[in-house]
N, C-alpha and C positions, 0 to 999 in steps of 0.2 A: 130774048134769051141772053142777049150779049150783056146788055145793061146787069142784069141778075148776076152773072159771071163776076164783073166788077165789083157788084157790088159785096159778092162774098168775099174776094179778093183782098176791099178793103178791109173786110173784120179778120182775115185769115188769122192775124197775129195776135188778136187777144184768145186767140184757142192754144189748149196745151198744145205742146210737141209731140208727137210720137216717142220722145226721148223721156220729155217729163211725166207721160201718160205710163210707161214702163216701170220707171222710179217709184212713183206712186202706188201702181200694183203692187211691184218688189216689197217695197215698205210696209204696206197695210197685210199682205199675207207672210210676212218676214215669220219664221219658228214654225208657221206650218208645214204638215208634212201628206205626203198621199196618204194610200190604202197600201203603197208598196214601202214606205218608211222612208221614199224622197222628198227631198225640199218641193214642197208644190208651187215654187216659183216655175220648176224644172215644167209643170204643165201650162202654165200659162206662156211662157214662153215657145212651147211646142204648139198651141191653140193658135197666139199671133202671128207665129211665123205660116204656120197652115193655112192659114187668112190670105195673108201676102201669095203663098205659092198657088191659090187659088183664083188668083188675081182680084183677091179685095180690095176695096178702097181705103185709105185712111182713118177713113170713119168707122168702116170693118175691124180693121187692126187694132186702134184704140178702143174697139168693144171686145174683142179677142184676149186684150192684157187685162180685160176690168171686167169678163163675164161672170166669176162667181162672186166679186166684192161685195157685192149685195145680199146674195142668199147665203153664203157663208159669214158675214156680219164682217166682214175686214171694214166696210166702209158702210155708213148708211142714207139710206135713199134721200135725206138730206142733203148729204154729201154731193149727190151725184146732180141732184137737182141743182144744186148753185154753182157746180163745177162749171171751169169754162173748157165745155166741148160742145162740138156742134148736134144739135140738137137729131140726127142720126144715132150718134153714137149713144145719146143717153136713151135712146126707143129702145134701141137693140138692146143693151145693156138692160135693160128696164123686160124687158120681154122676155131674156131667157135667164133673167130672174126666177127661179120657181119660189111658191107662196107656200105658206105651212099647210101642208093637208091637199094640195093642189093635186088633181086630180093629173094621170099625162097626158088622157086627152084635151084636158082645157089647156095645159102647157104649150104642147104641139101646137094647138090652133092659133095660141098667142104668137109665137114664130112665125108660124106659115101669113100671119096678118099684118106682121111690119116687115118693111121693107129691108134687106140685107140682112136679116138674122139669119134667115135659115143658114147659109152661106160659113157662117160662124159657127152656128150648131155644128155644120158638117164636119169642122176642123176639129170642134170639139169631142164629135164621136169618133171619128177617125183615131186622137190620141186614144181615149179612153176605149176605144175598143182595139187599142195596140195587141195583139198576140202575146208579145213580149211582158206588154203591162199585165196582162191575166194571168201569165203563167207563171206568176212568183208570188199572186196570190192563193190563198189555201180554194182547195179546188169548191169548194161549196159558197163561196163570194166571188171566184169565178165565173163559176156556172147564173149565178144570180143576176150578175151586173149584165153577162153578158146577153142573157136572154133581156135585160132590163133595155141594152141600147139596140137589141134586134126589134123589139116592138116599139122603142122611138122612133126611131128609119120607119119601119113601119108607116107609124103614124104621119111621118113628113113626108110620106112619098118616094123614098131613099132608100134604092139597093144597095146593097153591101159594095160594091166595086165605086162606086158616084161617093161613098164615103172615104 
């Protein structure tokens, strides 16, 4: 285990930073906006840092700043493949990716099957199921989303309060 340890240590510095992992995000979703008319920088920042307060790991965090890159097309699967991060962060990343037409239970189960995602979802529904964030939506995209991240909880095992 010790040797392992070293040996990640020695690659530590060809993976992004946390700083540049941000940048990055920031950039590729720059001019987008939510479903509340904020800068959607404004959520991944609230996803990462949810990350962090939940005691995630680095690896967590940089999947936190780069969860939707993929399925919202900021960045492409490409992209992520050849990107220097450790191979963590591109699972997670890669896994709560949703597919066109992706059913949420095959979504969920892709979560629940690598390692540190769920963790990341949770930060993610937690924002996305802010109080606040719903209630400045028109009340029938409210009511939708929110039933929508009541049966992903659901489907991950996840009470309301653990979100």
């Amino acid at each position: 285990m010790e040797h392992e340890n070293d040996h990640e240590n020695d690659h530590e510095h060809e993976y992004l930073s946390l700083a540049e992992v941000e940048r990055i995000a920031r950039r590729a979703h720059a001019g987008q906006t939510d479903k509340n008319g904020h800068p959607y920088t404004e959520h991944l920042a609230a996803v990462a840092h949810g990350v962090a307060a939940r005691g995630g790991s680095p690896e967590q965090v940089a999947a936190g700043w780069l969860h939707d890159a993929i399925e919202d097309d900021a960045l492409s699967r490409d992209w992520l493949a050849g990107a220097a991060l450790d191979a963590r962060t591109k699972a997670i990343v890669d896994a709560l990716s949703k597919r066109p037409g992706e059913p949420l239970e095959d979504y969920t189960a892709r979560i629940l099957a690598t390692p540190g995602a769920l963790l990341v979802k949770q930060a993610d529904l937690a924002h996305n199921s802010d109080p606040v964030r719903l209630a400045s939506l028109d009340p029938a995209t409210a009511e939708r989303l929110a039933a929508k991240y009541r049966r992903t909880r659901e489907l991950l095992g996840l009470d309301a309060e653990s979100v």
